[in-house]
C-alpha positions, -999 to 999 in steps of 0.1 A, spaced: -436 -77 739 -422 -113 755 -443 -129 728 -426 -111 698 -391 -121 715 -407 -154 714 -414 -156 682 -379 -140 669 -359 -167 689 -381 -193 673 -377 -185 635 -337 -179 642 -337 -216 660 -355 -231 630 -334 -211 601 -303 -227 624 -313 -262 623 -327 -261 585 -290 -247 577 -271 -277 593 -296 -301 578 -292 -287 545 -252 -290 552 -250 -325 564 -270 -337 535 -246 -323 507 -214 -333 525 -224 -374 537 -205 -395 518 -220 -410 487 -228 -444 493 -220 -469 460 -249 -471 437 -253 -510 426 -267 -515 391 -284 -543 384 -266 -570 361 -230 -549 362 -201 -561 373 -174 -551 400 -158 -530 377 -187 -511 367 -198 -506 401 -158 -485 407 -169 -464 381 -201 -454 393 -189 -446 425 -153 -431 418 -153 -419 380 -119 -444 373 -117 -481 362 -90 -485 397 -116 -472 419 -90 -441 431 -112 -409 433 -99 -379 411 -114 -345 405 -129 -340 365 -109 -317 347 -124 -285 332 -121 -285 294 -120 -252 276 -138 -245 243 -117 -224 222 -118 -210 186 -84 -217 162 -71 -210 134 -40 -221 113 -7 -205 107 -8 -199 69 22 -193 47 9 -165 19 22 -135 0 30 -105 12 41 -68 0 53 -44 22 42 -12 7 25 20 10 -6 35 -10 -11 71 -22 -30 94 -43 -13 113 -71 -18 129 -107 -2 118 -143 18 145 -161 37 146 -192 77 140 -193 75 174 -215 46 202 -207 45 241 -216 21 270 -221 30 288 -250 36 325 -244 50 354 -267 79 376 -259 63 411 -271 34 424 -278 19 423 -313 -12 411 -332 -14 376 -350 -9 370 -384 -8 332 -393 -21 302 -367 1 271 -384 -10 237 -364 -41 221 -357 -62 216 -324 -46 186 -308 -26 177 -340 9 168 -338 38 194 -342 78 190 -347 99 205 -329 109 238 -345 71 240 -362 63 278 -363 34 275 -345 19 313 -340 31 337 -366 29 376 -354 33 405 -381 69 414 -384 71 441 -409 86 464 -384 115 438 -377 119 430 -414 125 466 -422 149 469 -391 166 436 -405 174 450 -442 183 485 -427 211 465 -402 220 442 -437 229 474 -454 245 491 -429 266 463 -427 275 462 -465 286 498 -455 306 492 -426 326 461 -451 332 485 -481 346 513 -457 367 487 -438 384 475 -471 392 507 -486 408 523 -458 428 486 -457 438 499 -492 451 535 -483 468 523 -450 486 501 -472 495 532 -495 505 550 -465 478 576 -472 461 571 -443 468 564 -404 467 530 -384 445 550 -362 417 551 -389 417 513 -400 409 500 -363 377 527 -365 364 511 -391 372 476 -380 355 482 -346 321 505 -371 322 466 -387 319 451 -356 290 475 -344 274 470 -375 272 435 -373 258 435 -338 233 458 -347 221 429 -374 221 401 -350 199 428 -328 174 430 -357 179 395 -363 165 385 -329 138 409 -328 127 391 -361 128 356 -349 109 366 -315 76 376 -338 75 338 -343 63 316 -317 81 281 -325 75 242 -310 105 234 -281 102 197 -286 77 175 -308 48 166 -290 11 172 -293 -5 209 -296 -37 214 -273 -66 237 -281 -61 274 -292 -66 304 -270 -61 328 -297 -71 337 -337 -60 351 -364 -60 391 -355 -57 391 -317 -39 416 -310 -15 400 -277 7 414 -251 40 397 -238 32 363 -216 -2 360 -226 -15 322 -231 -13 316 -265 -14 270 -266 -3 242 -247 21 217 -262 29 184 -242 50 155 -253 24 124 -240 49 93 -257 64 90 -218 44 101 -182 54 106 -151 31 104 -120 39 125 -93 28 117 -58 35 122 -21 39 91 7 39 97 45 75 104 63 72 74 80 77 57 48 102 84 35 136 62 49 123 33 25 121 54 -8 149 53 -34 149 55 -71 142 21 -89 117 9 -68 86 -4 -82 52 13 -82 19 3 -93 -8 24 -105 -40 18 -110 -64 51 -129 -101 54 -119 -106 72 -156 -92 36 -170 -107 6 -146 -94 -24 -147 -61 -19 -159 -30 -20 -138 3 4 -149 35 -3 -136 62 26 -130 96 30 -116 104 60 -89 130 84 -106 131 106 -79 127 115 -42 120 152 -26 146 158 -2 129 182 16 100 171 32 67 192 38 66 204 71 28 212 70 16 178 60 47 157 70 50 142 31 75 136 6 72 142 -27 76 112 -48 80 109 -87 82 79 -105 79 71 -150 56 50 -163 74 25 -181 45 -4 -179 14 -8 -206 -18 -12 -188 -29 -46 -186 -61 -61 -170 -57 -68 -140 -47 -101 -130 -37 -114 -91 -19 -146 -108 1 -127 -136 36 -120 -127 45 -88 -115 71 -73 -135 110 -68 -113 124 -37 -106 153 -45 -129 129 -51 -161 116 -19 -154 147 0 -151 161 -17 -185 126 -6 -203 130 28 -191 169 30 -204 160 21 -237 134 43 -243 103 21 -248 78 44 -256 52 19 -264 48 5 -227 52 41 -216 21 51 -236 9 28 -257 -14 52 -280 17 73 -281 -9 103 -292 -18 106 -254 -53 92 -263 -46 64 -232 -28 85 -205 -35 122 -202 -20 150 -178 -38 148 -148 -49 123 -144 -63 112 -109 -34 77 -98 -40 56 -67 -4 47 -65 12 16 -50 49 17 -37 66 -14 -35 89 -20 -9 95 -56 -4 76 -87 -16 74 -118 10 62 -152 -10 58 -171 26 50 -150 51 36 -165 79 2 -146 89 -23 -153 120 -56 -136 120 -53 -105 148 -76 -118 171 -52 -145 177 -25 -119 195 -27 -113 234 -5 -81 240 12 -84 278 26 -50 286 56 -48 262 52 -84 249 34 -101 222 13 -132 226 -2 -163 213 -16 -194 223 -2 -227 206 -22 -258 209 3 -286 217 2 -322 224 2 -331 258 31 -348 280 27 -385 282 15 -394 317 -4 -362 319 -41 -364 339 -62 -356 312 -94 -372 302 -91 -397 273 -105 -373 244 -88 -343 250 -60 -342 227 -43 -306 230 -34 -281 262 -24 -248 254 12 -232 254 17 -193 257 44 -185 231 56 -148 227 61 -136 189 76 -110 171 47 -92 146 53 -76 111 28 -60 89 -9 -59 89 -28 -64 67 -63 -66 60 -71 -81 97 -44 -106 97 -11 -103 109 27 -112 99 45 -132 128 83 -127 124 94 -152 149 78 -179 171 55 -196 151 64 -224 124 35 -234 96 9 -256 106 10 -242 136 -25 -245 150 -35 -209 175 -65 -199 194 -83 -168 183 -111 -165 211 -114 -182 243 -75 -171 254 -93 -158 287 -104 -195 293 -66 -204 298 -50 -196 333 -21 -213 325 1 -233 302 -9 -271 298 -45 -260 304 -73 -289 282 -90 -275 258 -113 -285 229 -120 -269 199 -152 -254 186 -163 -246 151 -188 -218 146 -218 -231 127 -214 -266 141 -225 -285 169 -203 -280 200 -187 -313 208 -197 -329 241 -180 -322 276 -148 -344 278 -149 -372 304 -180 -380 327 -193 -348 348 -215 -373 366 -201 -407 380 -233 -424 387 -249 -413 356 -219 -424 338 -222 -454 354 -260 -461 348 -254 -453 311 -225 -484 310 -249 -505 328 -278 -498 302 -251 -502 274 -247 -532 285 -268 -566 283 -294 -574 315 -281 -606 327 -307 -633 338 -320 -627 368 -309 -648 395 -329 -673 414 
């Protein structure tokens, strides 16, 4: 038992004294190092790191990644899905019931407006019509003779008004049969473009039945719906841009002509609806985009060429699937920072600035920018880079990774490219190496005797 306590007291004593030794050795001062054929002056740097001898701690230099502040365009605007329509569209349905007698158009030919298009049989109504025209050449003949006698005195005042109001009757009655005639006739609302037939010759139809479509393809519309967020920003003329899977590689322009002012409480949209008054064009980033006031003037005057150029709908058709583009402000130097470069600070915005430093300022000699915290005001996003509103000027050099290197403003730093060589420490980590390196760099004096 004594001998264990021995032994325990023995290896505490000698991990003691090792301790201390270990201790002294790294905290005796550093005698100076004397290199062989250097003079005073390199014999101050070895042993202080400065030319004047004065000792002074290295400074820790910070790699960080930058980036510049770059002026480019921006658009603030808002994308969407919609579909293409005609200006003019209908389903042609008959009034009352009766079978088919004549088919007068062609599947997807052109029509006029007023074409009879479907043609039912109308013998019954013809009949009715001739009965109500004769009745009517009654009702005139008994109106004028009793005219006659009441002029004679042979007959009373009472008797001429009944057969001025039988007249009237009898002409109502004719517009009647008149009307019941013209309904056996489907006709064309507006000229346009007739689709494909439903019916033939013989069908035998009851009222609202689908008989053809008609739609007038010289101007579309595309109707769309943006999120309310965007809602406070819509107003007719804007500009919109389309661009049609069915058609890639061409770009459409339009102009809103309307706004929904109720918005969908289920999905939180408004409905949007804007005419296409541009042709489609290839697409081309460098081309200038047409104004909003262009636009408007081309819609006013009708151009139906750059509405549709085909103008027989073979270029835009209803439905259409758009990916649509609203417009609401272009920016031709905005100033834009990739995101990474932002350091959000509770309610605040962030970047770091490289700046040059103060004259007089302790640095070593090849560090040539400290940081600078400078709080920004941020715009839109896009595409991973950012718009800064306020606090940055062009040129403006930022650090996009490494901002948790920097404690504090007026911190070194250096600058690191990926895909190249890191550049080497800045200032000597090592004074006696340093110093041994200006003593080789140097030439061996002759040796003295």
């Amino acid at each position: 038992m004594v001998s264990k306590v021995s032994f325990v007291a023995a290896a505490v004593l000698g991990i003691a004294i090792a301790g201390s030794a270990g201790w002294w050795l790294q905290s005796r001062p550093t005698a100076p190092t004397h290199i062989t054929g250097a003079g005073a002056g390199a014999s101050a740097i070895a042993s202080t790191g400065k030319p004047d001898g004065s000792a002074a701690p290295a400074a820790r230099v910070a790699g960080v990644e930058v980036a510049k502040v770059q002026a480019q365009t921006l658009r603030d605007d808002a994308q969407a899905v919609g579909s293409l329509r005609a200006r003019q569209s209908v389903m042609l349905r008959p009034e009352l019931v009766g079978r088919i007698t004549a088919l007068n158009f062609k599947d997807g030919g052109p029509v006029r407006k007023g074409q009879i298009l479907v043609q039912f049989d109308d013998q019954l109504q013809q009949a009715e019509l001739q009965q109500m025209q004769a009745q009517l050449a009654i009702a005139q003949a008994s109106l004028k003779r009793t005219q006659e006698l009441v002029a004679q005195n042979f007959m009373a005042q009472q008797t001429l008004d009944s057969s001025a109001a039988n007249l009237k009757v009898a002409q109502a009655q004719l517009a009647l049969a008149q009307a019941r005639l013209n309904r056996m006739a489907v006709r064309a609302p507006f000229d346009g473009t007739a689709g494909i037939r439903l019916v033939s010759v013989g069908d035998y139809v009851k009222d609202g039945a689908d008989l053809v479509a008609l739609e007038d393809t010289r101007q579309m519309l595309v109707d769309y719906r943006v999120p309310e967020r965007v809602g406070g920003k819509l107003k007719p003329g804007q500009t919109v841009e389309l661009v049609l899977d069915a058609l890639p590689g061409r770009a459409f322009s339009a102009v809103v002509e309307a706004v929904e002012p109720l918005m969908d409480a289920t999905g939180r949209s408004v409905a949007v609806r804007a005419v296409v008054s541009g042709a489609g064009k290839p697409k081309d980033k460098s081309a200038a985009k047409p104004t909003r006031q262009a636009d408007a003037q081309s819609l006013a005057a009708g151009d139906k060429e750059t509405a549709n150029p085909a103008g027989d709908g073979s270029m835009l058709r209803s439905g259409m699937f758009a990916r649509v583009t609203t417009v609401f402000s272009v920016n031709e130097a905005a100033l834009m920072v990739p995101e990474e470069a932002i350091v959000p600070q509770g309610n605040r915005q962030l970047v770091y600035k490289l700046v040059q430093p103060e004259p007089g300022t302790n640095l070593p000699p090849d560090v040539k920018f400290v940081s600078l915290r400078q709080e920004v005001k941020l715009g839109v996003r896009r595409q991973g880079k950012v718009e800064i509103l306020d606090g940055v000027a062009l040129g403006d050099t930022v650090v996009v990774a490494g901002q948790q290197r920097l404690q504090k403003d007026g911190s070194p730093v250096r600058i690191v490219e990926l895909g190249k060589p890191a550049a080497k420490a800045s200032g000597p980590q090592n004074p006696a190496s340093a110093g041994a390196a200006a003593g080789a760099a140097a030439p061996a004096p002759a040796a003295s005797r």
